[in-house]
Structures are given as C-alpha cells and as structure tokens.
VEXRO-229725 format. One record per residue (C-alpha): x, y, z. Coordinates in steps of 0.1 Angstrom, whole numbers, plus 2048, in hexadecimal, padded with zeros to 3 digits. Layout:
XYZ ...
//
This chain:
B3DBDCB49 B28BE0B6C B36BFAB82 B2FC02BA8 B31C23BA0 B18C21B85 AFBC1ABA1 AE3C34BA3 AC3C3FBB2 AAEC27B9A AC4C06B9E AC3C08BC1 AA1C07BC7 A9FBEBBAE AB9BD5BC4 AA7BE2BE6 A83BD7BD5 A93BB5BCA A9FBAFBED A86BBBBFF A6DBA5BEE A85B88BF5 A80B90C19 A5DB9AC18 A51B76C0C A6EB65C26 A5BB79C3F A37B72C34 A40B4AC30 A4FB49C56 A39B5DC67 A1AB4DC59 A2BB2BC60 A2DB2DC82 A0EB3EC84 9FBB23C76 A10B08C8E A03B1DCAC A1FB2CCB8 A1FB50CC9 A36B6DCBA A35B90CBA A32B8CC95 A36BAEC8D A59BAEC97 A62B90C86 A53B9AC69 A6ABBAC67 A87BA9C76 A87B8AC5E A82BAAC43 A9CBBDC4F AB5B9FC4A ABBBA2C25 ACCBC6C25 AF1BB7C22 AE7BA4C05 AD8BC5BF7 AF5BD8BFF B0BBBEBF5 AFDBB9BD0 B10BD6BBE B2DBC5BCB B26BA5BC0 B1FBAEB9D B3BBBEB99 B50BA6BA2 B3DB91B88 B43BA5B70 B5DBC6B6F B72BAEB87 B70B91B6E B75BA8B4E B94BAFB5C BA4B92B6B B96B77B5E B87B58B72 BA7B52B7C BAFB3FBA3 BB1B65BB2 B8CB69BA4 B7FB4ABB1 B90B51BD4 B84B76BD2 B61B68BCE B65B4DBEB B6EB69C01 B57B7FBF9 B39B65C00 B4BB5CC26 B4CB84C2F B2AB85C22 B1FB64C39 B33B76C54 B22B96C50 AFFB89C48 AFEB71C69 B0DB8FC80 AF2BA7C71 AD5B90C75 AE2B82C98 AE0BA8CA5 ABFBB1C97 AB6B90CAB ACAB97CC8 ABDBBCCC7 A95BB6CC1 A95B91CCE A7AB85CB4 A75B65CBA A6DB5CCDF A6CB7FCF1 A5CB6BD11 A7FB55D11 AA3B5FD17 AB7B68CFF AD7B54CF6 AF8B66CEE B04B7ACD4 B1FB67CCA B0AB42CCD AF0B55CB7 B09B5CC9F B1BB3BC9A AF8B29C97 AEEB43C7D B10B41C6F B0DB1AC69 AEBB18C5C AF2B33C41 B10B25C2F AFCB17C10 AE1B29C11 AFBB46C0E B0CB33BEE AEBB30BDF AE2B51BE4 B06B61BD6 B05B4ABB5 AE1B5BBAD AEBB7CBAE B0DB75B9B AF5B65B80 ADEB82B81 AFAB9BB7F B07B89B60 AE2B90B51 AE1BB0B5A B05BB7B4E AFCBA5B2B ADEBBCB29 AF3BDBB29 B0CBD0B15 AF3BC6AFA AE3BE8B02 B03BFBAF9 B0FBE7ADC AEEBEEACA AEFC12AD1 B13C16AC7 B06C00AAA AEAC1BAA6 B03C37AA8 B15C2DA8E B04C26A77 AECC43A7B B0DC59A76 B15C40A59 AF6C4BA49 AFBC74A50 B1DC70A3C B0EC5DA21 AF1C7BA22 B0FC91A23 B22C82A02 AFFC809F0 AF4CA49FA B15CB29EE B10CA19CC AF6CB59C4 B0ACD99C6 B21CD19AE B05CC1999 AF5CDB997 B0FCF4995 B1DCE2972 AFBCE3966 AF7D09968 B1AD1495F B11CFE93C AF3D1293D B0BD2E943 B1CD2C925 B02D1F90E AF6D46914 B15D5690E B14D408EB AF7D4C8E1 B03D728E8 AECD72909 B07D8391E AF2D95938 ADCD7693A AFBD63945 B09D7C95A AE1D7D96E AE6D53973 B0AD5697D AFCD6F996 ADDD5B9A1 AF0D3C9A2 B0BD4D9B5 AF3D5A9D3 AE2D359D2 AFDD249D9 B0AD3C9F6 AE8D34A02 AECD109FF B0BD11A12 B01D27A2E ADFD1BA31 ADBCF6A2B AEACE5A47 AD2CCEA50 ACACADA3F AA0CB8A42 A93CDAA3E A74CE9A3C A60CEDA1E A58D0FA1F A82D0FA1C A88CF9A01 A6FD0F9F0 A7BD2D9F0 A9ED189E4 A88D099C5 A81D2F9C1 AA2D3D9C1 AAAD1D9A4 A90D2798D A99D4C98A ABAD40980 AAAD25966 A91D4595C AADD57950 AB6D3493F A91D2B92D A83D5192D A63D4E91C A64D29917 A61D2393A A3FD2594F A3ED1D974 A21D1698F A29D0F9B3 A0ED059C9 A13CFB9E9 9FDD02A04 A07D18A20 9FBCFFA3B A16CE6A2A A34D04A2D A41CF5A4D A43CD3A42 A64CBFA44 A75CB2A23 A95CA9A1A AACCC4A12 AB1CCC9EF A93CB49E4 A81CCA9C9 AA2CDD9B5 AACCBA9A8 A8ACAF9A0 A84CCF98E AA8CD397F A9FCAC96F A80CBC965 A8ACD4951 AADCC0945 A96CA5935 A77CBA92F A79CDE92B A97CE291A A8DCC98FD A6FCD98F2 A77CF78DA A58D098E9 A5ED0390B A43CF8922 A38CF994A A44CEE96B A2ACE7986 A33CE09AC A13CD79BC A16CCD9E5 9F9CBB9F6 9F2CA6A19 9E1C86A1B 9DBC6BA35 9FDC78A4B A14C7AA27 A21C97A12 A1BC949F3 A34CAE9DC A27CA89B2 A42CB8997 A34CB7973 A43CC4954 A38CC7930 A51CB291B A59C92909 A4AC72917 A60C5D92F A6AC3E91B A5DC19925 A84C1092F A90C3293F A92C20961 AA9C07955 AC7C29951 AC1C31978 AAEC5396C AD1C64973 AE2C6E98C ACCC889A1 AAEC6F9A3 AC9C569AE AD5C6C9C7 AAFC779D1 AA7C539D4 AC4C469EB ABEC66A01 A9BC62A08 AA8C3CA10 ABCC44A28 AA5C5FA3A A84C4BA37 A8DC27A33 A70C15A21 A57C31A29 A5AC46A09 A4DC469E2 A63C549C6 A50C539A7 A51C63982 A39C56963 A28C61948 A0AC7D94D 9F5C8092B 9FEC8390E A1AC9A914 A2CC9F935 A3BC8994E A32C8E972 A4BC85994 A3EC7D9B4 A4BC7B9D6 A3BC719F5 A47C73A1B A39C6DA3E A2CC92A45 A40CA5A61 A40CC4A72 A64CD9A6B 
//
C-alpha cells in the first residue's frame, strides 16, 4: 500500500522530473507558438513562468496516490471516496489557478507593455478555463498511481514469495543435514560392536573415542549449509582414522587435492557419506581389503571432487533401489543448493572398482 510517508529523496525527484518535463514541453509548444505568429514576449519569463506552473500538481501527487490507493484499501470506493476525490480535484483547481494567477500577476508574462488586469479577474478566468483540463489531469495520475502501486505490490509478493521459500529450502537442508549424524552415528556404533565381537576392545574403545570428538566437532563446527573444502577435509580426515581402526591393514587411502582448490566452497558433509558408501559397498566386502582415492581438480569454472574404491562392480539395475539413503540425501541437497547446475555420478572403473563423481560451479569460501 502507497504511503506519504514512504516518499523519499529518489521518488521525489522522479515526480519533480515527470512534472517538470510536463511543463517544459507546455512551455516550449507556447512560446514557440507565438513566436512563430509574430508576437513580442519576454520569452524568457514565460518560459519559466508557464514552467513554474506545474509545482502544485507535483506537490500534490503523493496525495493523490494515496488517496488512490491506501485511501481506497481502506474504505472502499464507497460515496465518501468519490466525494473525497471531487474535492480534492476543486482545492487543487482552486489552488492551481491562484498559484498560476500570482506568478502572472507577479512577473506579468504575457504583455509587460499592457496593463495588467486584477488578481481576482485573473483568477476566475484561470479558474474557468482549467476545470477539465484539471479532471483530465487528476484521472492520469490516479491511473499512474494504480501502476505504480501494482508494481510494488507485485514487487513484495515475489520477495516474500522468495523469502519463503528460500527459508523453506534451509529447513529442508536442515532435516536432510541432520539425517546424516545419526546415519552415521549407527553405522559406527555397529562397527563399534562388531570390534568388541571379535575381542578388539581397545580398537573399539579408539573409534568410540574418534567418533566421539567427530561429532563434537560436527556440532560445534558445522553450521553452515557450505563450507570450505579445506574444512570438509580435514572432517573426511577425522572419519577415516576412525574407519582405520575399523579396516586396519585392509584399508589404503590417497587424498589429493590441490592446495589452490583448499578454499573452495562445497556442501557441508559432501565427502564422509560418499566415502562411508564407499567403503559400506566396497571395502568392507572384499576379504583383502582395498584403496580409497579422493582426487580434486578445476576445470572450465567447475570442481570436480573423484571417489574411487576397489570393490565389487556396481550392478546394471543398482539405480533402480535409489543407491540408499546417503546418495539420496546427497542428491536432494545438492538440488536444493544448485538447482540444475550439478552432476552426481557413480559407475563402473575397470575391471574392479567403482568410481563417484561430483561436479559444482567452482566458488571461493
């Protein structure tokens, strides 16, 4: 809704610029007019005076358009509207006649050689003559204050619309990123007590402990949806010394990631699930173990992040079961913090291994 008090700085010169330029090409028409007939003026002053006759309207306008529309938005167009408005346009005749019949009576454009008639004859022929043209001239701003009104209106519906459902998408981010705690916290406690079965006490007691300080990190640390990836490294890091203590010998690892790419921005918790699916369906169902290799790269404004483990070959139709529920999560994340502009792969490398890929628009942390 338009309010008077709303008017600043920039939407007064915007009024004062539409005016004026009313009155600039009144001006320019008349005096050129007579000009061209032969008639003798000081054309200067009637060129500022016809000007200088437009300031009520330009003063006027914020009250018009709010009568338009705040006035309207609360009353209604009820009789009391339409008289409000009918009385409004007779002050504003009043006013305008009685301001441009003392700029006249003041600087005497017209015929400065003549005598000058009266105030109050000036201002009843003024009066008379500008009846319509004062109609015509209220009914345009009332329609371009309904413009302008619709315009912000439509503005602020499409950035509440925006709001929301930006902070739709951080609590769907929210519920997703919170999925993957307890995730992964069930997956090591399993891998907690697979230890203790196989009388690997201190072994269990070191992930318990590892797993205990991750998680304090995680919940300290990770408060933001997008970290950098020198961060989400050193949380991969913290993973796989608990998963060492898991895999022992059976478990090689190689992280390259270039130190140019630390301070690039990636979804939090992007790598751990990748790497915990890694190992769940690669690793840990080879009896002699095998390697896990993170390789980073940039190309062509992208990040490109490469996980590849030695294990069993993906199956033609392991799509068609989701490819559980981190890669789910991992997928709708990246949805909602990239749209369309993001690749989430896995297939087959070689003859043994199967290789995940993500790629991102590249950005600075």
């Amino acid at each position: 809704m338009f309010s008077i008090k709303t008017i600043g700085v920039r939407q007064w010169l915007w009024i004062c610029a539409v005016w004026g330029v009313l009155g600039f090409m009144e001006a320019v028409q008349t005096v050129f007019s007579m000009y061209a007939q032969g008639m003798h003026h000081s054309w200067v002053t009637l060129f500022l005076t016809l000007t200088a006759s437009w300031v009520p309207w330009a003063l006027a306008t914020p009250l018009i358009f709010y009568l338009g529309t705040g006035f309207r938005s609360e009353r209604g167009w009820r009789v009391s509207t339409w008289a409000l408005h009918l009385i409004t346009m007779m002050s504003l005749t009043v006013v305008t006649a009685a301001w441009q019949t003392s700029l006249e009576h003041i600087f005497h454009p017209w015929a400065p050689q003549e005598s000058q008639q009266s105030f109050l004859q000036g201002f009843l022929t003024t009066l008379e003559g500008g009846m319509v043209y004062t109609i015509v001239l209220y009914a345009m701003t009332l329609t371009a204050g309904y413009s302008v009104d619709s315009r912000l209106r439509l503005a602020r519906e499409m950035a509440d619309a925006a709001r929301l459902n930006e902070q739709l998408s951080l609590a769907r981010l929210d519920a997703l990123r919170q999925q993957i705690e307890p995730h992964f916290i069930f997956n090591a406690l399993n891998a907690s007590v697979g230890l203790i079965r196989e009388d690997r006490g201190e072994d269990a007691v070191r992930m318990i402990v590892g797993l205990s300080e991750f998680l304090r990190r995680v919940s300290t640390e990770f408060k933001d949806h997008q970290v950098a990836l020198s961060q989400e490294m050193e949380f991969l890091e913290r993973y796989l010394d608990i998963q060492k203590v898991r895999f022992a010998d059976r478990l090689q690892i190689s992280l390259q990631v270039p130190a140019e790419l630390l301070d690039a921005k990636i979804p939090t918790l992007l790598l751990q699930p990748l790497v915990e699916n890694a190992l769940k369906h690669g690793i840990a169902k080879r009896v002699q173990g095998g390697a896990i290799r993170v390789l980073a790269s940039q190309s062509e404004g992208r990040l490109r992040i490469n996980i590849y483990n030695d294990g069993p070959l993906l199956k033609p139709d392991w799509e068609a079961g989701g490819g559980g529920i981190g890669l789910a999560n991992l997928r709708a994340r990246l949805s909602l913090l990239y749209g369309k502009d993001f690749e989430l792969s896995m297939e087959n490398h070689g003859l043994a291994g199967v290789e995940a890929l993500v790629s991102v628009p590249y950005r600075d942390a």
